[in-house]
N, C-alpha and C positions, 0 to 999 in steps of 0.2 A: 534820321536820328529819332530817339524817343519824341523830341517836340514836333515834327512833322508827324510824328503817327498820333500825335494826339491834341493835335490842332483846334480839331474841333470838337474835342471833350466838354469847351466851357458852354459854348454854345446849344449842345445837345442835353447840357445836365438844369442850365437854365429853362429851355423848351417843358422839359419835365415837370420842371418846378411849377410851370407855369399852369401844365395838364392837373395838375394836384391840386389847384388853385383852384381851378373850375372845380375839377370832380367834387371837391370838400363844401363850395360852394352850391355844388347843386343838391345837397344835402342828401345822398342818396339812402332811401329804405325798405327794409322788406317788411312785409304787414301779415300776418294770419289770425284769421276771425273766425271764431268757430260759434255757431248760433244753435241754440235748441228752440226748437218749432213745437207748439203741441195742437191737433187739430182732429179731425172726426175719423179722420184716415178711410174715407171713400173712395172706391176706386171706380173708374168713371169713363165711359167710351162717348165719344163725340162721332156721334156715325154719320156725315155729309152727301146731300146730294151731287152728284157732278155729270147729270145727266142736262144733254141737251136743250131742256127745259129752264135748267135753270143759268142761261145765259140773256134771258130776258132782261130787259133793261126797265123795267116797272119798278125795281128799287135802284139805286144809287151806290156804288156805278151798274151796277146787276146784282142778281140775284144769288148767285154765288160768289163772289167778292164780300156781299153783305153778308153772307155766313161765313165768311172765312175771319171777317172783322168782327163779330160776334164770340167766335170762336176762341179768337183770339185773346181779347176783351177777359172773355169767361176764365181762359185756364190763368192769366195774370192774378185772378183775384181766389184761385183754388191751391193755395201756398202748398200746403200739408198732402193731397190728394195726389195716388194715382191716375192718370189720366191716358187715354189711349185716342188716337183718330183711323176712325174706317168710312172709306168712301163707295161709295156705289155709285153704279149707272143699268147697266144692262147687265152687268154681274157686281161683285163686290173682293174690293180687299183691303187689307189693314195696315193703313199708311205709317203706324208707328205704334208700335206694342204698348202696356201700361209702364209709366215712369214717372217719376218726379222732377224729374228733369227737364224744365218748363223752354229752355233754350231748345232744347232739340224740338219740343211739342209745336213749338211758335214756327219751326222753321220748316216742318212738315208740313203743317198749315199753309204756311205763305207760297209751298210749292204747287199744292193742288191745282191742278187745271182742267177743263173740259177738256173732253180728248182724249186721258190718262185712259179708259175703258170702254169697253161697248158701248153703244150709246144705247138707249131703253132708261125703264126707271124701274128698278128692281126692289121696292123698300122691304118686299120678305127678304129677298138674300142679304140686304143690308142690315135688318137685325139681326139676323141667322148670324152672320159673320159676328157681329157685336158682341150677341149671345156667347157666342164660341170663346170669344177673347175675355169672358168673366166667370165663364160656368167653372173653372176650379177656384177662382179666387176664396181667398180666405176672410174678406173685408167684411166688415159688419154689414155695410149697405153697400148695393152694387147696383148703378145706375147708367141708362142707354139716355144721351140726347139725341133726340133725331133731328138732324136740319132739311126738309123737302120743302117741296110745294103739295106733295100730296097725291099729284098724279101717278098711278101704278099704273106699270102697261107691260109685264114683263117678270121673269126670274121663276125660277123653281119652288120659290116655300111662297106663297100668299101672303101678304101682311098678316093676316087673321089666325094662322097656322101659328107662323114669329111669335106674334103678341104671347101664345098660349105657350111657346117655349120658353120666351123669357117667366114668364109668369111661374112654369114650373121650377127654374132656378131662383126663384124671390127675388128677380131684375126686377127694378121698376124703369118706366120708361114714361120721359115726358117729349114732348113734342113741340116742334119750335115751325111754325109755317110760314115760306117765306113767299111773298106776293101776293099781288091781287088781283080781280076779276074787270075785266076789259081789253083792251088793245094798248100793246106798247113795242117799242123796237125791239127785231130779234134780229143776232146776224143768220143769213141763210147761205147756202152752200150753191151758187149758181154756175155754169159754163166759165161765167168773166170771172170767177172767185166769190169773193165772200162779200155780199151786201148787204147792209139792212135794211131791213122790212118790216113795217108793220104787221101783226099781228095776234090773234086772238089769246089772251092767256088767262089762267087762274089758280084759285089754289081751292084744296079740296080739304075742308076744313072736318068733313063729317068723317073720312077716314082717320084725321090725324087724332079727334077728339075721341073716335074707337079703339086706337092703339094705345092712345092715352088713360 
């Protein structure tokens, strides 16, 4: 009969009642915020080392963590600006084009790891590439950060070569050098794997101050 087929009508309309109860209580909303920014509008390449070198542990936790936490740091507090990351080792390439888009920039960063690249330390191919990634730009100011240690041992264009290219597109380029001069742990590549080891590091301050 009708009252068998609807048995448990009261039961299921209360249940409801009750879903409506929470839902209204948990006040549900949707929010849109729309923000205007005004700012220098630089557009700006963070070009890192990720050679071999700098997995030294003379800065905390190394040498590349420590630029990546810099890096990081830096594009947080670059609201308004295009920014780009290009990496280098034994050649170079461009872990993320220019954006504003500081999520995506932080999370390119946080991927970076020795290994991605030849190993060597290329810092001409490493502007070269930087260069590349700003020589159409339309931005008033257009700036290369470099993060090394300073050692060059390697790549096609010369640091000195670099310098003169960016120079000819109006890049300026400052220089950030990471380590220093003595003995500290490095991991080394042995038969048993990966050990550390002591030994000799430094940074080469009179190149980075020439690029600069």
């Amino acid at each position: 009969s009708w009252k068998t087929v609807f048995r448990h009508l009261p039961f299921v309309l209360r249940m409801l009642a009750i879903a409506l109860i929470i839902v209204a209580l948990a006040r549900p909303q949707t929010k849109y915020e729309e923000q205007n920014a005004e700012g220098e509008g630089v557009d700006i390449v963070l070009c890192i080392d990720v050679s071999g070198s700098m997995t030294a542990q003379d800065l905390t936790p190394n040498r590349l963590e420590a630029a990546k936490n810099v890096a990081i740091d830096f594009v947080n507090k670059r609201l308004t600006d295009r920014i780009a990351v290009v990496i280098f080792s034994g050649e170079s390439f461009t872990q993320c084009p220019l954006t504003t888009d500081h999520a995506v920039l932080i999370s390119a960063i946080q991927n970076i790891r020795n290994g991605l690249l030849e190993d060597g330390t290329a810092i001409g191919s490493g502007l070269g590439t930087s260069v590349d990634r700003l020589r159409t730009s339309k931005s008033k100011s257009k700036v290369i950060i470099l993060l090394t240690d300073g050692e060059n041992n390697g790549g096609l264009i010369d640091p000195e070569t670099a310098k003169e290219i960016a120079k000819a597109f109006s890049i300026k380029v400052y220089t950030i050098g990471l380590g220093t001069d003595g003995y500290a742990p490095q991991p080394v590549n042995t038969p048993l794997g990966i050990v550390m080891q002591n030994g000799k590091v430094s940074i080469v301050a009179k190149l980075l101050k020439a690029i600069a």
